[in-house]
C-alpha positions as CSV (number, residue, x, y, z in Angstrom):
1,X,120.7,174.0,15.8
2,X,118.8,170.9,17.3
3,X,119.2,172.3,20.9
4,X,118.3,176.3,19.7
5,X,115.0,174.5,18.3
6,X,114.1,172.4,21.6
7,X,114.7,175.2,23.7
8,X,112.7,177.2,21.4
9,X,109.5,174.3,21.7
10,X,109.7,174.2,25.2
11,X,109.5,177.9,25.4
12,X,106.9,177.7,22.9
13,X,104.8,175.3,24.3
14,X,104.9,176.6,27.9
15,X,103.7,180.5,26.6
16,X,101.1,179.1,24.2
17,X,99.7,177.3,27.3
18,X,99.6,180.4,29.3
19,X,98.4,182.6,26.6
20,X,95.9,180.3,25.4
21,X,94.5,180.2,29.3
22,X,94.8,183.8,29.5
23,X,92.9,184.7,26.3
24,X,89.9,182.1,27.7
25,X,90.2,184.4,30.8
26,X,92.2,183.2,33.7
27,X,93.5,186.9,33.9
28,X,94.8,185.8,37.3
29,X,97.7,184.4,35.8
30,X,98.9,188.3,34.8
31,X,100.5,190.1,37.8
32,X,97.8,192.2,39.6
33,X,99.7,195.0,39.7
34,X,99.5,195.0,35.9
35,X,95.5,194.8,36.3
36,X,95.2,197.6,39.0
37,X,93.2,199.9,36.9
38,X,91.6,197.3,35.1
39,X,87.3,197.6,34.9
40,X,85.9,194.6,36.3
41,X,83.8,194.6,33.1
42,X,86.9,194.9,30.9
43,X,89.0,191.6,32.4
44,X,87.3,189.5,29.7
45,X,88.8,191.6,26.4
46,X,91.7,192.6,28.6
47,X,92.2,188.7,28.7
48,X,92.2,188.1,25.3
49,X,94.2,191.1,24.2
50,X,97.1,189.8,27.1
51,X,96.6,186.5,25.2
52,X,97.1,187.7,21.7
53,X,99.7,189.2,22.5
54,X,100.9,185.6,24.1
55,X,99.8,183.8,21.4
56,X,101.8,185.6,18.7
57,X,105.2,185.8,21.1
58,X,104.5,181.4,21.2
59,X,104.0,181.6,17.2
60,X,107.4,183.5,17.0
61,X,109.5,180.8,19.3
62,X,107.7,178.1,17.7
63,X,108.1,179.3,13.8
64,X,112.2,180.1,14.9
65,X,112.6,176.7,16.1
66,X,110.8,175.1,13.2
67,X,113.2,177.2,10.8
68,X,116.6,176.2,12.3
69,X,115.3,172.7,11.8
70,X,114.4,173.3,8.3
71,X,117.6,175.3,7.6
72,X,120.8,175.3,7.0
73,X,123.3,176.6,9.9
74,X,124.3,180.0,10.5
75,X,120.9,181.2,8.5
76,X,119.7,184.4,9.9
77,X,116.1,183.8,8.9
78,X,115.3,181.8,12.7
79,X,116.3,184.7,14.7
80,X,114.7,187.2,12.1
81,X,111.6,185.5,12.8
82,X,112.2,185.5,16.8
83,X,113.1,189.2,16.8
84,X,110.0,190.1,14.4
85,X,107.8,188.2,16.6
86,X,109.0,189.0,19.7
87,X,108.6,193.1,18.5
88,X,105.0,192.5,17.0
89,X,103.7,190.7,20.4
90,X,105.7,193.7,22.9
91,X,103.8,196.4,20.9
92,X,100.6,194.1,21.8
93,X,101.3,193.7,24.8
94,X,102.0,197.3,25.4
95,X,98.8,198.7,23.3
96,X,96.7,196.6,25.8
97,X,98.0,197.5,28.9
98,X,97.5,200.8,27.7
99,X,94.1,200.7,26.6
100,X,93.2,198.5,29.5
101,X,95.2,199.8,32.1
102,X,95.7,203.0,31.6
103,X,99.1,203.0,31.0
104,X,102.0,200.3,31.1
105,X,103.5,200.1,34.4
């Protein structure tokens, strides 16, 4: 479980980097075809609603890899956790894109 839990870190780390970025703003780092419709005076909460959604999908990899550390192996709970998070930050994801965007793709 040592390598599931770095693996999970450096995912982690890397998508709370981009999420924190994006929720300060730097909405360039989302595809522009996913800001076409986008207001010019909405980028800002567009940003931080991309970046929450971020945020919580890096809270799920991290929290996984913290509880296949803590664990015993072949516990379920990790990947609980992963697939939970994972759901929580897609419908995010998805309610901003919509609100934002006008629809998701």
């Amino acid at each position: 479980m040592l390598l599931y839990s770095l693996i999970m870190f450096a995912a982690g780390a890397v998508i709370l980097g981009v999420g924190i970025a994006v929720f300060r703003g730097r909405t360039n780092l989302i595809h522009d075809y996913h800001q076409e419709n986008v207001k010019p005076e909405d980028r800002l909460r567009y940003g931080r609603a991309m970046g929450a959604g971020l945020l919580v999908l890096a809270a799920a990899l991290l929290s996984s890899g913290i509880l296949a550390l803590c664990l015993t192996e072949g516990s379920k709970v990790p990947l609980l956790a992963l697939f939970g998070g994972i759901a929580v930050s897609i419908v995010l994801l998805i309610r901003a894109q919509r609100k934002y965007n006008g629809g998701i793709f």
